[in-house]
N, C-alpha and C positions, 0 to 999 in steps of 0.2 A: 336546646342543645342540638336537636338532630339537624334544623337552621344551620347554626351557625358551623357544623360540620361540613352539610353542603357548600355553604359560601365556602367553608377555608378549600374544600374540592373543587372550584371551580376558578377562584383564585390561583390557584396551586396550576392546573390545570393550562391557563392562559400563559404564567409566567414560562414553559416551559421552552417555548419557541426562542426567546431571550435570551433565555439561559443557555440552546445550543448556539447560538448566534457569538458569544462571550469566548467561546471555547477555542483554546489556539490548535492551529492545523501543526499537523506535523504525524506523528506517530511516534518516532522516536526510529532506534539501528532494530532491524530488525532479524534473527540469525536463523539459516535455515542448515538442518544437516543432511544431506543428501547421503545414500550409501556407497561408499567406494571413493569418497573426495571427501574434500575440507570444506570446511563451513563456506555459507555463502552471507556474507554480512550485506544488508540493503539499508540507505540509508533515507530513509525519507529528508531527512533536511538536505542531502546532495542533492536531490531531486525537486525538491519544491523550491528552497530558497536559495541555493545557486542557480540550478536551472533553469527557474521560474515555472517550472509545470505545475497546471492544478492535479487536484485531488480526482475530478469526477476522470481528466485525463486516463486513468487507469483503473481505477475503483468502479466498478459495477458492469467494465466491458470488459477488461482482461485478466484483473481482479476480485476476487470475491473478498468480501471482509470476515468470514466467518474463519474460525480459525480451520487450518487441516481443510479448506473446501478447497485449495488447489494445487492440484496434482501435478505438480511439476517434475517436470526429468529435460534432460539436455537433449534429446532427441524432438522435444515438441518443441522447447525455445530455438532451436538450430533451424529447425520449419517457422518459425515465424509466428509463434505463440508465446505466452506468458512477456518474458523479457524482450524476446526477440523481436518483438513487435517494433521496439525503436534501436536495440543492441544487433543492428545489421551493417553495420559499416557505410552506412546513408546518413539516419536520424545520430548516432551513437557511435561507440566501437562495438567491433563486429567481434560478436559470441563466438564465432567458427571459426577466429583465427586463436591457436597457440598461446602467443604471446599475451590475449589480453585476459589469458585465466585468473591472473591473481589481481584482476581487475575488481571482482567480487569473493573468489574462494581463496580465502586467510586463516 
């Protein structure tokens, strides 16, 4: 018994790599509420499958994936953090112009 436990733990164990390899990218829209403004809707499929950007692109340098781990406000993305990193009017449309608020906040 205690065998064949192992095996199934160690089977189990290997397949796991597989299994994340299987898994479709994306995340889905994801909505932020900031105080004093309208939501901010992000859409990972604008971004991965029009855009063509990868995941690691932003995920673990200017993103965290834990949830609540990043503290965003428009005074840091305006500096060139979070979003602004490409939303500067170079990579993107530019975060500091007016007009492109309702580009994210709907």
């Amino acid at each position: 018994m205690k065998k064949m436990f192992v095996t199934a733990m160690i089977i189990g164990s290997l397949s796991i790599p597989f299994v994340a390899l299987v898994q479709p990218a994306g995340g889905g829209d994801l909505t932020f509420t900031p105080p004093n403004a309208l939501p901010v809707i992000f859409s990972h499929n604008k971004h991965l499958k029009e855009r063509g950007l990868e995941c690691s692109g932003c995920h673990y340098q200017f993103f965290q994936m834990a949830q609540e781990s990043n503290k965003m406000d428009m005074g840091k993305i305006t500096k060139g953090r979070f979003c602004g990193r490409c939303h500067n009017g170079r990579a993107s449309f530019d975060v500091q112009d007016p007009k492109n608020c309702s580009c994210c906040h709907r």
